[in-house]
N, C-alpha and C positions, 0 to 999 in steps of 0.2 A: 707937511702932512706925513703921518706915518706909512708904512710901507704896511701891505694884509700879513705879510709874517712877522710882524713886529707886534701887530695888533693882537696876532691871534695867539704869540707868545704871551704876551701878557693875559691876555682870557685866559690862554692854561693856567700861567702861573696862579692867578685868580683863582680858577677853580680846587686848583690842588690845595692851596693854601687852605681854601674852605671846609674842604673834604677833609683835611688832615684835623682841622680844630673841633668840627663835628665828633671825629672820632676821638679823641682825647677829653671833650668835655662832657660825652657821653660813657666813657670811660668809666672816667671818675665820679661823675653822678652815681652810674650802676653800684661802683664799690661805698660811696656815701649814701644810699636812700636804701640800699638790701645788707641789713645787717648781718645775716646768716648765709653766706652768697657761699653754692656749692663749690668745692674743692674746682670742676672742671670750667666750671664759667665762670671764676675766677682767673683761672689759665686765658680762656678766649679774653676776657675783658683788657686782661693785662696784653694782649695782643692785638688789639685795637690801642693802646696809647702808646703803642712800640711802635706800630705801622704807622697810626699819627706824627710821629716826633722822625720816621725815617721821610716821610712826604716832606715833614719844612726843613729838614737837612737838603736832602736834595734839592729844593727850591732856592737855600742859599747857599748853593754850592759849595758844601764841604768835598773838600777834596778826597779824603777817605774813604766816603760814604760814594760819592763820584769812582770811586777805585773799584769797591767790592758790588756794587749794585748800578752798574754803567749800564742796565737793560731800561734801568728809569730815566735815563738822559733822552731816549726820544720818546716821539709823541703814543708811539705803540704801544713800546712796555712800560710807561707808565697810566699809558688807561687802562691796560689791562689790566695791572697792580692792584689801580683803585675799582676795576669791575672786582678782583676779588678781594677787595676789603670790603665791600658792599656783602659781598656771599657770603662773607663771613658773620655779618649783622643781622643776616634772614636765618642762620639758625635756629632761630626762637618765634618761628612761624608757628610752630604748634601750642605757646601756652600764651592765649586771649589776653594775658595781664602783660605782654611783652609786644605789642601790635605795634609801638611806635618805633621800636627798634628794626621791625622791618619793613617798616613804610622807609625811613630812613636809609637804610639797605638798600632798597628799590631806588630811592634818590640818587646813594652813590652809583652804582651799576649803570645807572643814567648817564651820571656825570664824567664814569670811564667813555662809557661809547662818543659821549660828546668833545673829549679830549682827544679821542682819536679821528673824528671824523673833524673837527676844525684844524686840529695838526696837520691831517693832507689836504685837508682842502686847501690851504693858504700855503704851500708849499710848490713853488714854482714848478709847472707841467716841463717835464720830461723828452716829450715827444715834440716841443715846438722848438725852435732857437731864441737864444734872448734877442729883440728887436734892432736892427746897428742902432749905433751909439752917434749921431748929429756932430760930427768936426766942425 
């Protein structure tokens, strides 16, 4: 049987992985379905499949990627990353024809706080000793 950080490693990895393909195939939808897509939310879009594509490096551990953004390696700074890639998706809260982009956003920002709050929860308490060990 698995061990709760083992378990609850993979839930992360799980969630990241998700978060990251949302955002990339929502990406690429946005530049496929809006043919005239303004100069600036082009820039955002193209920065949702850059944040996409940095989540599944980090999840298989390129070591590069591991070098320059080692804040994603724990459970903190990478829910936090993905709360704001989520806030990056709620920019489009004011025009009704872009609603699904930040119900989606609202989903991510979810999925950060729950990356971080399964990370410490399943991460052994601090304040007890581990129990002796049976000779």
């Amino acid at each position: 049987m698995a061990c709760p950080e083992h378990k609850a490693n993979n839930f992360i990895k799980f969630i990241s992985v998700l978060v990251a393909v949302v955002l990339i195939v929502l990406g690429v939808l946005k530049f496929y379905f809006t043919p005239d897509i303004p100069i600036l939310v082009g820039i955002w879009t193209v920065y949702w499949i850059i944040f996409g594509l940095l989540l599944i490096l980090v999840e298989l551990n390129v070591r590069l990627v591991k070098e320059y953004f080692g804040f994603m390696i724990e459970y903190c700074g990478k829910g936090m990353f993905v709360i704001f890639c989520g806030t990056l998706m709620i920019d489009s809260f004011v025009d009704p024809h872009i609603l699904h982009e930040s119900i989606v956003g609202l989903l991510i920002i979810f999925a950060g706080f729950l990356i971080i709050i399964v990370g410490y929860s399943a991460m052994p308490s601090q304040n007890f000793p581990p129990p002796p060990v049976p000779v």
